[in-house]
mmCIF file as gemmi writes it, N, C-alpha and C atoms, coordinates in Angstrom:
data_model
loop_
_atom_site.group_PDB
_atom_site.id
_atom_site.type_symbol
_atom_site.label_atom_id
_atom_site.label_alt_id
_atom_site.label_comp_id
_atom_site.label_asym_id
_atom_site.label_entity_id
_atom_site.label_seq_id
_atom_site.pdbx_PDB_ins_code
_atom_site.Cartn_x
_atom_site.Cartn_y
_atom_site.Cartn_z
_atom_site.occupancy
_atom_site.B_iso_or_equiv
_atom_site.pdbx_formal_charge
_atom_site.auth_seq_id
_atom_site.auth_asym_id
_atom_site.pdbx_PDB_model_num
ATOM 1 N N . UNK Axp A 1 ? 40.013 118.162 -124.582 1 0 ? 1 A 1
ATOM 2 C CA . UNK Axp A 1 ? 40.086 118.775 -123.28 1 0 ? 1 A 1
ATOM 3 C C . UNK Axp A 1 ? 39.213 117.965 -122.321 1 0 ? 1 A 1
ATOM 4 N N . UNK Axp A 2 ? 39.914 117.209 -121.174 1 0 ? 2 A 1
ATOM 5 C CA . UNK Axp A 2 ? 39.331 116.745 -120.366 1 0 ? 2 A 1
ATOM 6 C C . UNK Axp A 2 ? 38.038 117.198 -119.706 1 0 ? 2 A 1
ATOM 7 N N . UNK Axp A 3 ? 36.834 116.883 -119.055 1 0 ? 3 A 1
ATOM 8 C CA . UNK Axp A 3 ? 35.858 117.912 -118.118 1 0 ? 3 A 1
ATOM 9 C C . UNK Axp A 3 ? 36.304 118.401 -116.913 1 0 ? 3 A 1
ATOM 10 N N . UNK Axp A 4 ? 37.255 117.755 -116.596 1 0 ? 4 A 1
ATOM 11 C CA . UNK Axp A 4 ? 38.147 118.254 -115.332 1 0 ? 4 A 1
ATOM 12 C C . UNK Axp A 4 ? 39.289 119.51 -115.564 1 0 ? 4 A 1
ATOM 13 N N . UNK Axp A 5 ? 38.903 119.618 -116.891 1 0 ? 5 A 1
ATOM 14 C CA . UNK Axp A 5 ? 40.217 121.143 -117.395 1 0 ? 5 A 1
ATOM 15 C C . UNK Axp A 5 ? 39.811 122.319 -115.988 1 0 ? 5 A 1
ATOM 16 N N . UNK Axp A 6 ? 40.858 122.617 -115.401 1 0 ? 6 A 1
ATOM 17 C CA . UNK Axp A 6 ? 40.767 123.585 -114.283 1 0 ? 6 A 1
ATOM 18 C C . UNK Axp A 6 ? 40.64 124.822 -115.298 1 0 ? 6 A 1
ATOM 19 N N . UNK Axp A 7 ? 40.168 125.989 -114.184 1 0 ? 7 A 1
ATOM 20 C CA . UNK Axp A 7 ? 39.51 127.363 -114.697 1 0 ? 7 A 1
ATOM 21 C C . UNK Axp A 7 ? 40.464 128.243 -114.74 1 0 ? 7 A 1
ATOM 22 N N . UNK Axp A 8 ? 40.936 128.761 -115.305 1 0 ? 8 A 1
ATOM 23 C CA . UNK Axp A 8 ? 41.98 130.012 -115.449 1 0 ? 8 A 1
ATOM 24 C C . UNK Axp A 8 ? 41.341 131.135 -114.936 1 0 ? 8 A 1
ATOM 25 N N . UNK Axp A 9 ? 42.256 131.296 -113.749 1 0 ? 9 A 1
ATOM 26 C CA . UNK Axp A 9 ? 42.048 132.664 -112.909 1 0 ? 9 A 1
ATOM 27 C C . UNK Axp A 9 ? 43.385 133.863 -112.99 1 0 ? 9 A 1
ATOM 28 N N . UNK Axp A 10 ? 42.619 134.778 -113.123 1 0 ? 10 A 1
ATOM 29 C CA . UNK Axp A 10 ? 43.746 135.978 -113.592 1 0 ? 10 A 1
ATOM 30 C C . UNK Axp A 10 ? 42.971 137.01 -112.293 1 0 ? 10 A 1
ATOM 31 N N . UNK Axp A 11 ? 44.43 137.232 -111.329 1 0 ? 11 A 1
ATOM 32 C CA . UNK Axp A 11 ? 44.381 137.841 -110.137 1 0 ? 11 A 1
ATOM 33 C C . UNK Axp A 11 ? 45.642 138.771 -109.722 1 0 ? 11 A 1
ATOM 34 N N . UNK Axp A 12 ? 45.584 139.874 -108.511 1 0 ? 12 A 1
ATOM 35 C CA . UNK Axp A 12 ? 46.237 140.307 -108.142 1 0 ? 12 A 1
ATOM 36 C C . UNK Axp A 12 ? 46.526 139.695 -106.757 1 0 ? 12 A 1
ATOM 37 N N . UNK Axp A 13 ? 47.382 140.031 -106.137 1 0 ? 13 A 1
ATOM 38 C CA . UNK Axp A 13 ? 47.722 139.653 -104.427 1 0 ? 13 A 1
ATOM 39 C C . UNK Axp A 13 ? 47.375 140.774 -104.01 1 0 ? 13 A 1
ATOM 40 N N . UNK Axp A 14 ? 46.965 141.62 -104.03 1 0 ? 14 A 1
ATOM 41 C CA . UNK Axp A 14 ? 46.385 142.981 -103.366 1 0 ? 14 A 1
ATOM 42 C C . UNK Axp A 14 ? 45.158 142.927 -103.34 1 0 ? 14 A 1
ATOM 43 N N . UNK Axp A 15 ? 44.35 142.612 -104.616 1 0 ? 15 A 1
ATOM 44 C CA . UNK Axp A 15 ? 43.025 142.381 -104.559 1 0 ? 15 A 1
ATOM 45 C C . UNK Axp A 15 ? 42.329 141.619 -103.663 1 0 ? 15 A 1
ATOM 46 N N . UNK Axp A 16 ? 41.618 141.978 -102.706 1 0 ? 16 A 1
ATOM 47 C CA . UNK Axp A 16 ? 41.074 141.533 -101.803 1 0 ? 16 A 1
ATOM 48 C C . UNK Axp A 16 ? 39.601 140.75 -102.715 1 0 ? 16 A 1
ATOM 49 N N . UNK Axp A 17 ? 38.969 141.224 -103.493 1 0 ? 17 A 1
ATOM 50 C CA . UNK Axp A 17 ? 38.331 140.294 -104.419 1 0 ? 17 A 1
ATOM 51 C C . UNK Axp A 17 ? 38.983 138.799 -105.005 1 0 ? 17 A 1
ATOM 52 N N . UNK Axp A 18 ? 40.153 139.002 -105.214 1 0 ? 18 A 1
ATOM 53 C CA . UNK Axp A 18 ? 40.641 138.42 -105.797 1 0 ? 18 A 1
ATOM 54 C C . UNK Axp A 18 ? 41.267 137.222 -104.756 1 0 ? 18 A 1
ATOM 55 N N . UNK Axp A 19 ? 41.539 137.709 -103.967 1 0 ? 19 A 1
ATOM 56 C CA . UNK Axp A 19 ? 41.983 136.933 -102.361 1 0 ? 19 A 1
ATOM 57 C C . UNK Axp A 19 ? 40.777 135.755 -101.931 1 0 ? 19 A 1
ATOM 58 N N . UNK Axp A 20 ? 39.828 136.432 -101.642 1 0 ? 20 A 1
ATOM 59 C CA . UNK Axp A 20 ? 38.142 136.197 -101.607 1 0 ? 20 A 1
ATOM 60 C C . UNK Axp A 20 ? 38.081 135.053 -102.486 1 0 ? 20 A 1
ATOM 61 N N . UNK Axp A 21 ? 38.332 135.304 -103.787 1 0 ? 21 A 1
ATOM 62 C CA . UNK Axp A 21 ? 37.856 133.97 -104.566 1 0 ? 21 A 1
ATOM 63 C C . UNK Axp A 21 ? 38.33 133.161 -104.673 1 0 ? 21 A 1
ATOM 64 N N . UNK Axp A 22 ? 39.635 133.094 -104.345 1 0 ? 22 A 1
ATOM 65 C CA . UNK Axp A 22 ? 40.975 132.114 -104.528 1 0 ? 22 A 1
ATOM 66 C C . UNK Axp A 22 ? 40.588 130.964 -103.257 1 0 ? 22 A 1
ATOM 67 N N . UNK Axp A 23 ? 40.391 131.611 -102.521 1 0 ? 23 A 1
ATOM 68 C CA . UNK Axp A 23 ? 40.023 131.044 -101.002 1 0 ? 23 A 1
ATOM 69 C C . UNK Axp A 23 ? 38.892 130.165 -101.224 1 0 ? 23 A 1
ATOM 70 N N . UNK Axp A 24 ? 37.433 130.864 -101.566 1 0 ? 24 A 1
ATOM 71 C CA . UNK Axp A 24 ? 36.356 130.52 -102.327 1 0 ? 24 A 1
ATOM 72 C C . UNK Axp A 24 ? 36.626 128.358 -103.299 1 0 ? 24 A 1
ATOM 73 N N . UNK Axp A 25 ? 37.57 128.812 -104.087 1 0 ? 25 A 1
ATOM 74 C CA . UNK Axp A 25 ? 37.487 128.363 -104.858 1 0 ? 25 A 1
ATOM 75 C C . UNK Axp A 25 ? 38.401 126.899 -104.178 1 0 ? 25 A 1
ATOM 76 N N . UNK Axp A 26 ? 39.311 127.084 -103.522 1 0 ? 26 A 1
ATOM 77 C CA . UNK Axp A 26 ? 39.716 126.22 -102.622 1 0 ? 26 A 1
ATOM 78 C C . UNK Axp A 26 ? 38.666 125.132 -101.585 1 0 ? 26 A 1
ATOM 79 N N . UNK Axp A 27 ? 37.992 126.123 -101.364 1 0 ? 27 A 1
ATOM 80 C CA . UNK Axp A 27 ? 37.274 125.464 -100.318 1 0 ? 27 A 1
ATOM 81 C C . UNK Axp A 27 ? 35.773 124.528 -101.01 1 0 ? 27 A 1
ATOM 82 N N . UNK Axp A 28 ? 35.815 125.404 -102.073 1 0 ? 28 A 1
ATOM 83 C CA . UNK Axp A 28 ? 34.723 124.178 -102.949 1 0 ? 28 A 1
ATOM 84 C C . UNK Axp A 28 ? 35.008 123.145 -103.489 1 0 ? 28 A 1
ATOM 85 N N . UNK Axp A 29 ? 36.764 123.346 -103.812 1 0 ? 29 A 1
ATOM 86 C CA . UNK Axp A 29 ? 37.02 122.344 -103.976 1 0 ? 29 A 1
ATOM 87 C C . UNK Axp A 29 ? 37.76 122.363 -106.014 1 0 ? 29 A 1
ATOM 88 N N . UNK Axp A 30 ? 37.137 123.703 -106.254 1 0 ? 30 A 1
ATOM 89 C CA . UNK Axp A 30 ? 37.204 123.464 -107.566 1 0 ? 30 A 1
ATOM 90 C C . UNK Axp A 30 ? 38.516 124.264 -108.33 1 0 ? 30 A 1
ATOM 91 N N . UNK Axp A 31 ? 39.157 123.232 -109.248 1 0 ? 31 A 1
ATOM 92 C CA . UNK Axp A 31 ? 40.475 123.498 -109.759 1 0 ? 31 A 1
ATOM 93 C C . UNK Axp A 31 ? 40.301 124.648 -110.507 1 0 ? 31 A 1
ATOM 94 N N . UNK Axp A 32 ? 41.906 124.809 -110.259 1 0 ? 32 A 1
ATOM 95 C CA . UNK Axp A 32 ? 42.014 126.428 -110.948 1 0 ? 32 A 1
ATOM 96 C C . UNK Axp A 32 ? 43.778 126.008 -111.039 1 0 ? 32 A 1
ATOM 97 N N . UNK Axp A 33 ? 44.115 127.292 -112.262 1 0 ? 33 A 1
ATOM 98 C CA . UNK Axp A 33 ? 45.161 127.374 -112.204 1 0 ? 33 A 1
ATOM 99 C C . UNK Axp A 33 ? 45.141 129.378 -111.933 1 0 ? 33 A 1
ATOM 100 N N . UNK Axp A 34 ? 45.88 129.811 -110.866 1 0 ? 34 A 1
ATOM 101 C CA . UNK Axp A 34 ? 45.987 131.069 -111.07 1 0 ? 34 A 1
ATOM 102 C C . UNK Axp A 34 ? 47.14 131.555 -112.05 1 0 ? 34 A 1
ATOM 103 N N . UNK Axp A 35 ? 46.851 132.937 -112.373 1 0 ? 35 A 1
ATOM 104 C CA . UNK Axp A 35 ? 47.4 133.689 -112.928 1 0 ? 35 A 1
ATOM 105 C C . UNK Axp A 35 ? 47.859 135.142 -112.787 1 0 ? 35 A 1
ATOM 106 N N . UNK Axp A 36 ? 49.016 135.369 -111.915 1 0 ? 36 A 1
ATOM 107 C CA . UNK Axp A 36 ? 49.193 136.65 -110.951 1 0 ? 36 A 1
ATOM 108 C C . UNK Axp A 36 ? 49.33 137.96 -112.585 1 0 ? 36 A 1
ATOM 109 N N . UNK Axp A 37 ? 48.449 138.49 -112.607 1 0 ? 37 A 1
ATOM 110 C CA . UNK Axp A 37 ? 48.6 139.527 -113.513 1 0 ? 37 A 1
ATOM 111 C C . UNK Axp A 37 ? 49.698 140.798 -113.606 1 0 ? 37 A 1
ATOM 112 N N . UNK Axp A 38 ? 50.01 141.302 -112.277 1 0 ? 38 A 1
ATOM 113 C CA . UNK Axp A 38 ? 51.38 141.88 -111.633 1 0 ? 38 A 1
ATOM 114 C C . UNK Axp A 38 ? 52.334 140.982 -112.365 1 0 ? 38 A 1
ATOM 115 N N . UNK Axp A 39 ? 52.575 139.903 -111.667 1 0 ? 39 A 1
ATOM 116 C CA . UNK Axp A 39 ? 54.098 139.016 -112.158 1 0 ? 39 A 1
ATOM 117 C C . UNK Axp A 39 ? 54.31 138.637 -113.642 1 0 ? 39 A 1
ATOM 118 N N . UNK Axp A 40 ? 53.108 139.189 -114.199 1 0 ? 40 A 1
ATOM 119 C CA . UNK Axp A 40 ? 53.372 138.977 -116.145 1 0 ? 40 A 1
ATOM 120 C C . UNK Axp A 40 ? 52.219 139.447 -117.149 1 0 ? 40 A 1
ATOM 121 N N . UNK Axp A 41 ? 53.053 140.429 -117.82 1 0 ? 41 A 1
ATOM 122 C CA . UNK Axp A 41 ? 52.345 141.068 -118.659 1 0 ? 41 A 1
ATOM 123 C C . UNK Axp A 41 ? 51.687 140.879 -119.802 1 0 ? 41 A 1
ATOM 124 N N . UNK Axp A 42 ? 52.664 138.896 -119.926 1 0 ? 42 A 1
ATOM 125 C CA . UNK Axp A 42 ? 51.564 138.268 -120.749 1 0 ? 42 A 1
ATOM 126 C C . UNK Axp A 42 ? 50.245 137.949 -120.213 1 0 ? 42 A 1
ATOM 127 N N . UNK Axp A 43 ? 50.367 137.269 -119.545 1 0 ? 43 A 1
ATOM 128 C CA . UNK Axp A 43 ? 49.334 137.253 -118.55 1 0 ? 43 A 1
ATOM 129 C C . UNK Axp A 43 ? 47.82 138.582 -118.582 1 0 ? 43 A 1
ATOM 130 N N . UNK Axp A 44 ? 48.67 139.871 -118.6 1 0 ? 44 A 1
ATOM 131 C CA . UNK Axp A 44 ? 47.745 140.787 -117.715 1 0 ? 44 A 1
ATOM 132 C C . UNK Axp A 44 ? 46.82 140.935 -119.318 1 0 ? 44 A 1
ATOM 133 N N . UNK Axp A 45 ? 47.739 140.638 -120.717 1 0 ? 45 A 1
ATOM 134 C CA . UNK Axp A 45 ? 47.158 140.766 -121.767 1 0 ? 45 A 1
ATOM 135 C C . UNK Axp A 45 ? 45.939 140.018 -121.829 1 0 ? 45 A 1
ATOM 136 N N . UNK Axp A 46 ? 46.542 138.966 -121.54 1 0 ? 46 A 1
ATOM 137 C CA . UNK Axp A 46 ? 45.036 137.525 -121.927 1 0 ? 46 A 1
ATOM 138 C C . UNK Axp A 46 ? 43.648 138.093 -120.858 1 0 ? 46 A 1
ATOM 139 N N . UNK Axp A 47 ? 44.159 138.564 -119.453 1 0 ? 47 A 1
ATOM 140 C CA . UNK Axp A 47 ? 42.89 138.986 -119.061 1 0 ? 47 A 1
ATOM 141 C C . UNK Axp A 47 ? 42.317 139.834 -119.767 1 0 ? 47 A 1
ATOM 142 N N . UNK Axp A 48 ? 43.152 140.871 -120.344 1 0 ? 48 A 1
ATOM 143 C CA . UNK Axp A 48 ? 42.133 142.28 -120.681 1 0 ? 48 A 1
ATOM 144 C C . UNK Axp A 48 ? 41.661 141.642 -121.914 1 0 ? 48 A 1
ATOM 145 N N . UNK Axp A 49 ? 42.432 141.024 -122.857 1 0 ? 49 A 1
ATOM 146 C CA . UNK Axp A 49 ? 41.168 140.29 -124.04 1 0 ? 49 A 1
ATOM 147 C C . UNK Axp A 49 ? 40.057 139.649 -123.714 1 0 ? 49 A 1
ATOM 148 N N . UNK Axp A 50 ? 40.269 138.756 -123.066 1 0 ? 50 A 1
ATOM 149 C CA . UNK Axp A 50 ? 39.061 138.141 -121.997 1 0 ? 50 A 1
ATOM 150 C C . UNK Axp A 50 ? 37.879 139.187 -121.599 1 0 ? 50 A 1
ATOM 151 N N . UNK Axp A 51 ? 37.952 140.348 -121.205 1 0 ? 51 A 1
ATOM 152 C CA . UNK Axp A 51 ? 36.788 141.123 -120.946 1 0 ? 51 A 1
ATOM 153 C C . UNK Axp A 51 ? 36.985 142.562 -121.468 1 0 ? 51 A 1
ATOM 154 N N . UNK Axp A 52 ? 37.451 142.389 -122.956 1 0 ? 52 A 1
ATOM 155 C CA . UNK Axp A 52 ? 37.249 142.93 -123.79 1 0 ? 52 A 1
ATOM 156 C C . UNK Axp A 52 ? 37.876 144.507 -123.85 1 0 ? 52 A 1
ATOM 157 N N . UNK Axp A 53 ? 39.048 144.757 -122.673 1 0 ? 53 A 1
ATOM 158 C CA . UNK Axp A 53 ? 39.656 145.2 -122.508 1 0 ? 53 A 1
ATOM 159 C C . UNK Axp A 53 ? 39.417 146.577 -121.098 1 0 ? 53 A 1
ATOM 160 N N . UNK Axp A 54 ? 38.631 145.743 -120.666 1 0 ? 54 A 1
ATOM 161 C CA . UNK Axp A 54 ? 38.338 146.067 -119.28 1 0 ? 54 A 1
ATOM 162 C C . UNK Axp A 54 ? 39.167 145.652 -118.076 1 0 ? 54 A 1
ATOM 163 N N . UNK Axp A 55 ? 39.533 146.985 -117.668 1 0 ? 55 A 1
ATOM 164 C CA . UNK Axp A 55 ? 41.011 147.037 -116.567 1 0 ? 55 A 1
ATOM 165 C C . UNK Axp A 55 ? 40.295 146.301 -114.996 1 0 ? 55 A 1
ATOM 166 N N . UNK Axp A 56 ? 40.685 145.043 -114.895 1 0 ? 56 A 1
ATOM 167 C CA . UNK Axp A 56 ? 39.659 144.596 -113.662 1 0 ? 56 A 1
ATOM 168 C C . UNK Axp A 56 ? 39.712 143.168 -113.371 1 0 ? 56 A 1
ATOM 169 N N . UNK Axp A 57 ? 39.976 143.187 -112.489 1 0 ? 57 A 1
ATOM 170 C CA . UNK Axp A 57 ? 40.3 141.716 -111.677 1 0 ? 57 A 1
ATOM 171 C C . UNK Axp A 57 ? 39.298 141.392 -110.6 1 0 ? 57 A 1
ATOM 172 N N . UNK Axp A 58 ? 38.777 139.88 -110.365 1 0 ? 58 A 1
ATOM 173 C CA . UNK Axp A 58 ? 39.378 138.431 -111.317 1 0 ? 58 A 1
ATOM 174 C C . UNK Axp A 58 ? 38.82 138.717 -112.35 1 0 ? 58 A 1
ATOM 175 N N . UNK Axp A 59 ? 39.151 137.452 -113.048 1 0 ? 59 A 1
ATOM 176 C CA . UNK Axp A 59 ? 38.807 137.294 -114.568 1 0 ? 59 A 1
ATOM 177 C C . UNK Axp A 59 ? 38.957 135.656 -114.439 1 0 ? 59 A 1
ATOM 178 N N . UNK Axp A 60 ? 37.779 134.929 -114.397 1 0 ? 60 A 1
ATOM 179 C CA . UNK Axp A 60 ? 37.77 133.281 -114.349 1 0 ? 60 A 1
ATOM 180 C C . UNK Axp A 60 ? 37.564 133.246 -115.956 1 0 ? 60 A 1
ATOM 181 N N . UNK Axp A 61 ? 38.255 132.115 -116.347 1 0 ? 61 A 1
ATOM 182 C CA . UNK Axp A 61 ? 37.749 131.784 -117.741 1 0 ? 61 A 1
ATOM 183 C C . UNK Axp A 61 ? 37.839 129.852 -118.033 1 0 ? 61 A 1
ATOM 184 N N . UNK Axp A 62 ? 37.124 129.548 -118.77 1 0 ? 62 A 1
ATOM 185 C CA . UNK Axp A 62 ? 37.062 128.372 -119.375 1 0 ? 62 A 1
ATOM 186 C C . UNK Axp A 62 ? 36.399 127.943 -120.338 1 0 ? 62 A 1
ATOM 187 N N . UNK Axp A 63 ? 37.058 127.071 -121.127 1 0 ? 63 A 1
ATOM 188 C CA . UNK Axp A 63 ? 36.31 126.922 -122.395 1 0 ? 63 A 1
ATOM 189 C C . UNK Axp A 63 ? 35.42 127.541 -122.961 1 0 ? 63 A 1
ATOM 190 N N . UNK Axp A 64 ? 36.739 129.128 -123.02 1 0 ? 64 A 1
ATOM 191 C CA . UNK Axp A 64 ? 36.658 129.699 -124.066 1 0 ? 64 A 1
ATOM 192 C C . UNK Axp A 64 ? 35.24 131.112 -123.262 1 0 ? 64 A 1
ATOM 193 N N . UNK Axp A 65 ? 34.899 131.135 -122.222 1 0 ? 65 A 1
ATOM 194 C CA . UNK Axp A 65 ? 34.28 131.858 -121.904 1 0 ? 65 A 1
ATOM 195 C C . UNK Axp A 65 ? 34.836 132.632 -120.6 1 0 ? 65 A 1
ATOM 196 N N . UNK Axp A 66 ? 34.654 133.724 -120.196 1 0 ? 66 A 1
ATOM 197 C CA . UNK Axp A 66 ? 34.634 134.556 -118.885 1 0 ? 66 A 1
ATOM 198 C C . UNK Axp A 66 ? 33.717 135.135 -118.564 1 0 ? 66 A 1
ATOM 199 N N . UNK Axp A 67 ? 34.136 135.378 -117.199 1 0 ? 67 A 1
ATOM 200 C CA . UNK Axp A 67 ? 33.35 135.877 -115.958 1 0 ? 67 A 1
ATOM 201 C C . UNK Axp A 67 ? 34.386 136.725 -115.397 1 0 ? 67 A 1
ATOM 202 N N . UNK Axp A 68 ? 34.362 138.35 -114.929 1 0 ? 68 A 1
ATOM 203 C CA . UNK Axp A 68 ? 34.593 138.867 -114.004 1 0 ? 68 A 1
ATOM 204 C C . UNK Axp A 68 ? 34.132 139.737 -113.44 1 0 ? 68 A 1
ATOM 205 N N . UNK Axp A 69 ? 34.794 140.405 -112.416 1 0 ? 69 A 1
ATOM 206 C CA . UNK Axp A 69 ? 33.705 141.662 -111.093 1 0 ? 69 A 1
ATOM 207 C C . UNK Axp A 69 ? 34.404 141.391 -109.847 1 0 ? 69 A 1
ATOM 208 N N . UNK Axp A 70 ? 33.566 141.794 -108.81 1 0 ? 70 A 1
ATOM 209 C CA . UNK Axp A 70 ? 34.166 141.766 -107.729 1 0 ? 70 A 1
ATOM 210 C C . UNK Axp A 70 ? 33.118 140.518 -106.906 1 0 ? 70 A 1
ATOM 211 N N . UNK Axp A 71 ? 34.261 139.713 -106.016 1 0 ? 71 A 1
ATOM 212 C CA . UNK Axp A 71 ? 33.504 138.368 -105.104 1 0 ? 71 A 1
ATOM 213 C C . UNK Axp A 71 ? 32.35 138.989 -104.552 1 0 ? 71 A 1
ATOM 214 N N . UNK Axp A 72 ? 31.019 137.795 -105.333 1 0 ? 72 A 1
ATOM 215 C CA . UNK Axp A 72 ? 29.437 138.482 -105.175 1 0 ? 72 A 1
ATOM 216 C C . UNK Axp A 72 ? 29.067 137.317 -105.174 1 0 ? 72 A 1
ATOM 217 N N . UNK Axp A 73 ? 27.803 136.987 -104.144 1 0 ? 73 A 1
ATOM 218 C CA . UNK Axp A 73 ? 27.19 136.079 -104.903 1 0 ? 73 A 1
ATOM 219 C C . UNK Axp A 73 ? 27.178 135.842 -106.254 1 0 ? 73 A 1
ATOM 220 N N . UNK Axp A 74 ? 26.757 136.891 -106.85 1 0 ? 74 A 1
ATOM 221 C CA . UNK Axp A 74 ? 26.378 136.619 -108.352 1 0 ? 74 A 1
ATOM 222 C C . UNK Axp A 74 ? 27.779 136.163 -109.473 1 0 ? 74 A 1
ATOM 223 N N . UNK Axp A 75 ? 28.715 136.537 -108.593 1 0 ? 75 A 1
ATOM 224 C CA . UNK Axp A 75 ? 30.244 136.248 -109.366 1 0 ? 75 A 1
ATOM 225 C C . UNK Axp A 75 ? 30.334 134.812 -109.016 1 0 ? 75 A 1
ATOM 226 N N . UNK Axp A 76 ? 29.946 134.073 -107.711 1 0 ? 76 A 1
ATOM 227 C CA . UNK Axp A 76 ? 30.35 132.849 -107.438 1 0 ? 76 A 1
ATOM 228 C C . UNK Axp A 76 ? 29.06 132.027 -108.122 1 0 ? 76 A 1
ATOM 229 N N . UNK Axp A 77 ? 28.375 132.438 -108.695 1 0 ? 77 A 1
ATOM 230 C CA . UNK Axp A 77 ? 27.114 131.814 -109.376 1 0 ? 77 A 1
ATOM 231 C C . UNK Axp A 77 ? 27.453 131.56 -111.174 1 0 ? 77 A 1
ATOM 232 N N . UNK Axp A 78 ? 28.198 132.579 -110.991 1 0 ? 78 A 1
ATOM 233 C CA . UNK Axp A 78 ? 28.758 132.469 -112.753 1 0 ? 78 A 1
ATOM 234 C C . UNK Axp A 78 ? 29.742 131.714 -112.6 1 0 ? 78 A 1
ATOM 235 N N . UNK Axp A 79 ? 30.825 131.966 -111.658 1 0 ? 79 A 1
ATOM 236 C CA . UNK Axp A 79 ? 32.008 130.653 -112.006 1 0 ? 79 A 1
ATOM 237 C C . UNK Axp A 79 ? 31.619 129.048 -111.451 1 0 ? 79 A 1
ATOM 238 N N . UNK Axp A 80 ? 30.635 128.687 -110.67 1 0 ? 80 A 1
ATOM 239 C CA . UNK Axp A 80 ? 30.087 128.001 -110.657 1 0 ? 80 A 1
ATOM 240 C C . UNK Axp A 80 ? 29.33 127.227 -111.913 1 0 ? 80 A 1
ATOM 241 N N . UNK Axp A 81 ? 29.198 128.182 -112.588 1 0 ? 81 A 1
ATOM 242 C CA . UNK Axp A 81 ? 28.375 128.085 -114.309 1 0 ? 81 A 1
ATOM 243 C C . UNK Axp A 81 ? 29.759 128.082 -114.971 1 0 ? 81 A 1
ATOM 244 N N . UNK Axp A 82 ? 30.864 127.965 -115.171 1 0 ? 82 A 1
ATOM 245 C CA . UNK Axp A 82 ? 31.753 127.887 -115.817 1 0 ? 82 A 1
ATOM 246 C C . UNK Axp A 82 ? 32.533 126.999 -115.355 1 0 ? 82 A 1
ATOM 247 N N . UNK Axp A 83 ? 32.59 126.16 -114.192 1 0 ? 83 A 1
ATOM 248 C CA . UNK Axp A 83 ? 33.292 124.92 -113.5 1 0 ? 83 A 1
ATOM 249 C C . UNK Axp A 83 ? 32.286 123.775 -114.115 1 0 ? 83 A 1
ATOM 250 N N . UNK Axp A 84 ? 31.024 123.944 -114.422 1 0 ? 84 A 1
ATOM 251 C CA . UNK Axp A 84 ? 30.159 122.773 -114.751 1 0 ? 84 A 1
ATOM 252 C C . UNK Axp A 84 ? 30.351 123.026 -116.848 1 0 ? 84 A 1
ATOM 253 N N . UNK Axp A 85 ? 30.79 123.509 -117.265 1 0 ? 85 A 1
ATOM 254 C CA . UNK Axp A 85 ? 30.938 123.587 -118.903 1 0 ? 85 A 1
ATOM 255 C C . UNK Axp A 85 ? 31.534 122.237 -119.267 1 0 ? 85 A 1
ATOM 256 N N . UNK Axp A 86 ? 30.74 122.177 -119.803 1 0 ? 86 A 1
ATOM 257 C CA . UNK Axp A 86 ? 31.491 120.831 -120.701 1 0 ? 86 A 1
ATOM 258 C C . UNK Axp A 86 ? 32.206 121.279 -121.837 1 0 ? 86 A 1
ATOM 259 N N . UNK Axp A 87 ? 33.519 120.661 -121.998 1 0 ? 87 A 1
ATOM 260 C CA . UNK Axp A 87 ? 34.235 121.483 -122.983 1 0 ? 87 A 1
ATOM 261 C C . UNK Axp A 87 ? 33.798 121.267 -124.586 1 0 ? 87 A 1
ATOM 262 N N . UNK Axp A 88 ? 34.298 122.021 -125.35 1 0 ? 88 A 1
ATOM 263 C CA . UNK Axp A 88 ? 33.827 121.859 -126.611 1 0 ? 88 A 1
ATOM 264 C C . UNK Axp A 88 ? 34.712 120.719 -127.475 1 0 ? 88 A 1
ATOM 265 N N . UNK Axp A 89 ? 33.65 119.612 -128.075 1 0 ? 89 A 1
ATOM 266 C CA . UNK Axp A 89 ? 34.2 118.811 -128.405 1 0 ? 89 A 1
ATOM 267 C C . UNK Axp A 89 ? 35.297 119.434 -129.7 1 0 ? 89 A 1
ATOM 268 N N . UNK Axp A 90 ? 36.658 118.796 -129.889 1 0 ? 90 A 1
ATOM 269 C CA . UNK Axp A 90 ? 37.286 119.364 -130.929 1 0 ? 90 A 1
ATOM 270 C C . UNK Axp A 90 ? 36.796 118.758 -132.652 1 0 ? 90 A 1
């Protein structure tokens, strides 16, 4: 896995959190692939494993770790801490 592997974001279009970070995450610059949780229920699965089956959007993840809540400082401080991960060597 490259260090440039973009962050898997699992979001709604309603979520105004979720709006917030997308934007956020644009403007820093840092890759993402989203993941509309509405438009697929595979999808909405991998988030709720991700935080352990907690109903709640975003949900950033990478190598193998997550972060979610609502756009906070402290949320843009953790995915910030998860854009700098170096991936795990295989």
């Amino acid at each position: 896995m490259p260090p440039h592997t973009p962050l898997e974001v699992y979001t709604v279009t309603w979520c105004p959190h979720c709006v917030n970070l997308l934007s956020w995450l644009d403007q820093e610059g840092i890759p993402y692939r989203n993941h509309d949780v509405d438009a697929s229920d595979a999808d909405w699965q991998v988030a709720l494993r991700l935080t352990g089956g907690i109903d709640i959007v975003p949900v950033v993840e990478r190598c193998g770790q997550a972060v979610w809540g609502a756009f906070t400082p402290s949320l843009q401080a953790r995915v910030r801490g998860l854009a700098a991960l170096a991936p795990a060597r295989p």
